[in-house]
VOGU-3710 file (C-alpha; in Angstrom, 3 decimals, decimal comma):
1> xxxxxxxxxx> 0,000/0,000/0,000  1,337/3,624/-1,547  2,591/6,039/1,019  -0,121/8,989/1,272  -2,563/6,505/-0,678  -6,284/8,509/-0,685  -9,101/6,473/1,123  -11,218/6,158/-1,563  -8,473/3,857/-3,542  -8,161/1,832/-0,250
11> xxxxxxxxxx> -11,370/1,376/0,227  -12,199/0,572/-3,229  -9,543/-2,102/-3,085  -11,249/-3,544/0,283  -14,645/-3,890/-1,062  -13,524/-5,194/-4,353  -12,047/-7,788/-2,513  -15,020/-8,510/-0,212  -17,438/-8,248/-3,012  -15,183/-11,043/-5,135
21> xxxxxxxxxx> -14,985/-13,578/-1,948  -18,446/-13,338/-1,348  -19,462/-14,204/-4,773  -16,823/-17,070/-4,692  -18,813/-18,307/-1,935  -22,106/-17,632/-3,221  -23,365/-16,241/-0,653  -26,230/-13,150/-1,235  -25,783/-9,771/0,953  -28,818/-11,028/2,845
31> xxxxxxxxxx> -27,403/-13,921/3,786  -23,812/-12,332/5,389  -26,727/-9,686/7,082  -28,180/-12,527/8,945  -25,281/-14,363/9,554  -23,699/-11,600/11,419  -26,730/-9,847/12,395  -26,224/-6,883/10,844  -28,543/-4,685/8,150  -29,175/-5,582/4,648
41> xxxxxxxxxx> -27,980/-1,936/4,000  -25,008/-2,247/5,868  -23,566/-4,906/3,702  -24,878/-3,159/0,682  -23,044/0,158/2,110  -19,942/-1,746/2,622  -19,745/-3,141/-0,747  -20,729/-0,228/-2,569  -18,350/1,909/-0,598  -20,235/4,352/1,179
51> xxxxxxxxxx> -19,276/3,734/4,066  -15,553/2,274/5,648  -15,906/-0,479/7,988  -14,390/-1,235/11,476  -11,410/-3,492/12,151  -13,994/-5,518/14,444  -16,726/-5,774/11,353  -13,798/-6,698/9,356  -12,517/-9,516/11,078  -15,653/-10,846/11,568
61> xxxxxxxxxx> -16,398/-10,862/7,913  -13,487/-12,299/7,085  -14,031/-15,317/9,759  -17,433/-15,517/8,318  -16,280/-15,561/4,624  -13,546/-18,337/5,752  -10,383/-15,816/4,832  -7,674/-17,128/7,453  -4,367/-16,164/5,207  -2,760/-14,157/7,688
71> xxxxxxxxxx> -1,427/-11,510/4,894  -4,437/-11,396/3,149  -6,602/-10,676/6,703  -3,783/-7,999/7,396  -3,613/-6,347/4,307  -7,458/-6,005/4,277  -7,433/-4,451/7,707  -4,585/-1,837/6,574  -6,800/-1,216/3,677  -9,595/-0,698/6,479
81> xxxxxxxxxx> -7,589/1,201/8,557  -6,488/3,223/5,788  -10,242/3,719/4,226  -11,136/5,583/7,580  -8,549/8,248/7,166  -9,412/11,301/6,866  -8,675/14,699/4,479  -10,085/17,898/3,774  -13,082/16,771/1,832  -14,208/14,751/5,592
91> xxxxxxxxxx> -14,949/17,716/7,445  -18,821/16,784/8,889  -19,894/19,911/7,029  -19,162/18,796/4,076  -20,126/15,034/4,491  -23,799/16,927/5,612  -24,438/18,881/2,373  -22,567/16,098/-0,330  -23,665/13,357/-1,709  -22,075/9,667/-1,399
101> xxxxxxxxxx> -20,911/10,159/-4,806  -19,599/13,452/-4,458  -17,264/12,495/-1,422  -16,042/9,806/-3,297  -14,894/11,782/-6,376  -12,917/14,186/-4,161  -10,653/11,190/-3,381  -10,593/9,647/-6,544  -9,369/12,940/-8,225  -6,689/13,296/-5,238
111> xxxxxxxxxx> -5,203/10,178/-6,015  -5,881/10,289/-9,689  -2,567/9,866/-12,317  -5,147/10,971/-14,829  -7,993/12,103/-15,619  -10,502/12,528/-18,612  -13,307/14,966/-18,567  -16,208/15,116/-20,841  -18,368/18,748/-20,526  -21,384/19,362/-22,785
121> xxxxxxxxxx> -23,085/22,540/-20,753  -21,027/24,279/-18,506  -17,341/24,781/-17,746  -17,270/21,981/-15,685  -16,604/22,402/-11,854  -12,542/22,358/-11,407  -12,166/24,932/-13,808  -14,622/27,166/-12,448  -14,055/30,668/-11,176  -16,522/31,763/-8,229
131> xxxxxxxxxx> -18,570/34,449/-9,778  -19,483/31,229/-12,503  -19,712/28,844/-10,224  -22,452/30,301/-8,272  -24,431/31,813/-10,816  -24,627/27,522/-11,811  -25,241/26,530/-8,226  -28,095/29,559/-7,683  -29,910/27,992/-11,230  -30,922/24,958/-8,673
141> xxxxxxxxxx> -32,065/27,122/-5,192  -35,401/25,412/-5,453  -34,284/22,192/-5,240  -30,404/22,888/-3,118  -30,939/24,859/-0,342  -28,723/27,730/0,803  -26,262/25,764/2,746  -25,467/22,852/0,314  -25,091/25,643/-2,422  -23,105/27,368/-0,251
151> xxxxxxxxxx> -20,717/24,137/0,800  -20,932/23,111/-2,714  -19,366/26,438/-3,650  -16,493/25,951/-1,511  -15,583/22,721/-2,352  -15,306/23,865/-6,045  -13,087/26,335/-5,109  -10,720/24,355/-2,696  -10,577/21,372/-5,360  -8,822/23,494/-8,146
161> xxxxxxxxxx> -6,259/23,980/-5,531  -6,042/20,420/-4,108  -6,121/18,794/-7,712  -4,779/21,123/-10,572  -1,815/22,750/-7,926  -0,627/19,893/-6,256  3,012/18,707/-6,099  2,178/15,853/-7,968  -0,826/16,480/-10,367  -2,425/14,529/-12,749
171> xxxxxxxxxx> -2,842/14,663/-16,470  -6,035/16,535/-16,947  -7,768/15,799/-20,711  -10,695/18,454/-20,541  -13,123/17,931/-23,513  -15,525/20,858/-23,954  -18,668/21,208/-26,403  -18,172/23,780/-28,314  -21,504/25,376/-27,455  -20,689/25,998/-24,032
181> xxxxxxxxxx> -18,599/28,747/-24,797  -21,828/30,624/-26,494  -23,443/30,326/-23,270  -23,516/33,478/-21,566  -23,137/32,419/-17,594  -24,051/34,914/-15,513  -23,210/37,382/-18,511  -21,028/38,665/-20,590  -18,186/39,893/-17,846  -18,847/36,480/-15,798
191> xxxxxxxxxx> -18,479/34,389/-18,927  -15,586/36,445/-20,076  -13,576/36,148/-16,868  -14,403/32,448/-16,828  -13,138/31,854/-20,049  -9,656/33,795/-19,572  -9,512/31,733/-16,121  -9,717/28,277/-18,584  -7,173/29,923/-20,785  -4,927/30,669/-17,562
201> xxxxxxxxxx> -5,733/26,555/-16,444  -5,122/25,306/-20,043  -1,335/26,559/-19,438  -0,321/24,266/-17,046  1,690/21,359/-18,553  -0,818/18,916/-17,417  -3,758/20,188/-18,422  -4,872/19,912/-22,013  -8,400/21,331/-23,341  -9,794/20,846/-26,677
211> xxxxxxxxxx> -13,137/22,399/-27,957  -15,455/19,742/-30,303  -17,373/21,215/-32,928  -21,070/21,684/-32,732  -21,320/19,125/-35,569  -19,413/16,464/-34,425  -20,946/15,741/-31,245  -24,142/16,034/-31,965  -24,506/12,248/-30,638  -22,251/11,428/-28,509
221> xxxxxxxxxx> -23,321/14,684/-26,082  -26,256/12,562/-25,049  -24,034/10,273/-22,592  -23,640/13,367/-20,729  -20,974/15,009/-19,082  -18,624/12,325/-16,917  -14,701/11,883/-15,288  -12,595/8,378/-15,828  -9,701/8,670/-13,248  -6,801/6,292/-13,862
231> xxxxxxxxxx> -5,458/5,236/-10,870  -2,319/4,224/-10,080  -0,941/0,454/-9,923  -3,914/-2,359/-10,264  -6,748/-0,615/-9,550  -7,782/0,394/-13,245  -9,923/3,317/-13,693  -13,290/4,642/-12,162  -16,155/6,499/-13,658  -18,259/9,660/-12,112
241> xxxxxxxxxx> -21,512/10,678/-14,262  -23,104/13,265/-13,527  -26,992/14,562/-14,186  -28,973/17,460/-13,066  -28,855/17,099/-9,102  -27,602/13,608/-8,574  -24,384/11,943/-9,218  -23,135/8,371/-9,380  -19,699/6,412/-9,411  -19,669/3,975/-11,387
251> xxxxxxxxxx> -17,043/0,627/-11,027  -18,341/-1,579/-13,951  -15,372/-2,167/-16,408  -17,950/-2,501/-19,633  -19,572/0,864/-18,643  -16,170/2,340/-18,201  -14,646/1,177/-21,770  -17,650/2,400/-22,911  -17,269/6,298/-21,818  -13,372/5,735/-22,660
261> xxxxxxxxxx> -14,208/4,812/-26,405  -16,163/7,637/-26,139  -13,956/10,040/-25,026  -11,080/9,067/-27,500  -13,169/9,234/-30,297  -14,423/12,521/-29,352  -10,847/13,346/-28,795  -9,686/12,749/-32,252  -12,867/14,827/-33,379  -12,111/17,755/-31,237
271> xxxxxxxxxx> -10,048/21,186/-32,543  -6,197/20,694/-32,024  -5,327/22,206/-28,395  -3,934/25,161/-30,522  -7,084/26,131/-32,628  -9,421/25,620/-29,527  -7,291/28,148/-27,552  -7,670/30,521/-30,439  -11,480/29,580/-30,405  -11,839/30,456/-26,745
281> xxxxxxxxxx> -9,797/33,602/-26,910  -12,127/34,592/-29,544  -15,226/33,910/-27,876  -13,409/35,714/-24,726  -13,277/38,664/-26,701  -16,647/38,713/-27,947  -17,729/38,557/-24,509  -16,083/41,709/-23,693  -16,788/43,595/-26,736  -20,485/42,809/-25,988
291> xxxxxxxx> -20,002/45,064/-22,785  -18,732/48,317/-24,605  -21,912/48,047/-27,128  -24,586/49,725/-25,789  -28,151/47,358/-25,326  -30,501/47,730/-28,042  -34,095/48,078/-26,610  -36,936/47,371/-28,889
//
């Protein structure tokens, strides 16, 4: 197990593992509930990961599941052990106003060695500047109250440093439809700033961002925006989707190779990194020409 290694990836690892001997088994969640008279959705928790479990659960599982390799009980308790760490993104404040999903992806992006990023509305979260970012977050105040906006808002704004400005960041493929830059967030000074803040971002050596014409992703927009962060040694990749309020990580290899075709295809579609700079410069400038020409009122 990696020096520093995030939670999430040790946790990951653990239920993987627990998911895999229980199958082997064939045993049913219900079954290793009643067994050890604990909830259905405690099991289900476990497995999924959204939630770490105790050294005590643990070895009880693992006497229950017949694991008596003394490595393989030890390095499953070090991943447990490990999974109950805590960082920034554990503050109770935050674990009140995110979802499951949510918490998750702020580990999985600390520990990421890369990561792909699919946008067809907005700017997408990491690259936002505040003024942007809550003019997004305000668009759902009748279904987010004030304080998860609010806590939402911060953790944008703390991620950019956490991920992007670390010692050790990862390679960050940003693809953006090209019709998000003709959306006028929070208008034409808000989307302007935003859009010399991407330029600023799309500096960095490890950041990359490409623009895809309106006309090539016409279909492939409708998987919707989504991350796949490579992880380091053999835990493969993960997937976070996205939709209007809700989120979802997603560990299911097909479903995974599925967004990554995606994404690489898209990739060879999209404007070279050099034409969609000039193409957000452009629209950058539009922006703030728009705000020396007076309004016409009809």
């Amino acid at each position: 197990m990696a020096l520093g290694e995030s939670p999430a990836v040790a946790r990951r690892r653990l239920r993987i593992a627990l998911r895999k001997v229980r199958e082997a088994r064939s045993l049913t969640q219900g079954q290793v509930a009643s067994a050890l008279d604990w909830s259905l959705s405690k099991v289900q928790r476990i497995e999924s990961g959204e939630v770490t479990v105790s050294s005590t659960d643990l070895r009880a599982l693992l006497s229950y599941l017949g694991i008596t390799d003394l490595g393989q009980v030890e390095q499953m308790v070090a991943d447990a052990r490990t999974s109950r760490r805590r960082g920034w993104w554990d503050e109770p404040r935050y674990r009140e106003h995110l979802t499951p999903a949510t918490m998750q992806l702020l580990q999985f992006e600390s520990e990421a060695t890369a990561v792909r990023s699919f946008q067809p509305t907005v700017i997408p979260g990491l690259f936002q500047t505040r003024a942007y970012a809550e003019f997004v977050l305000n668009f759902w105040s009748d279904v987010l109250p004030d304080a998860h906006r609010a806590v939402r808002l911060e953790v944008r704004m703390r991620r950019q440093d956490h991920i992007l400005n670390r010692p050790d960041p990862p390679q960050y493929l940003l693809i953006l439809d090209e019709s998000v830059l003709f959306r006028e967030v929070g208008g034409p000074k808000v989307m302007a700033e935003q859009l010399h803040e991407l330029l600023a971002l799309a500096r960095k050596p490890h950041v990359i961002v490409r623009v895809i014409p309106l006309a090539e992703a016409a279909v492939l927009v409708l998987l919707g925006p989504f991350m796949i962060f490579d992880l380091s040694g053999d835990e493969n990749a993960v997937l976070y989707r996205e939709g209007q309020v809700n989120d979802e990580m997603v560990d299911v290899s097909s479903l995974i190779q599925r967004h990554r075709d995606v994404f690489e295809a898209m990739w060879e579609q999209a404007l070279s990194e050099e034409a969609s700079t000039r193409l957000i410069e452009a629209r950058a400038s539009a922006m703030l020409s728009s705000l020396d020409r007076p309004r016409q009122y009809g």
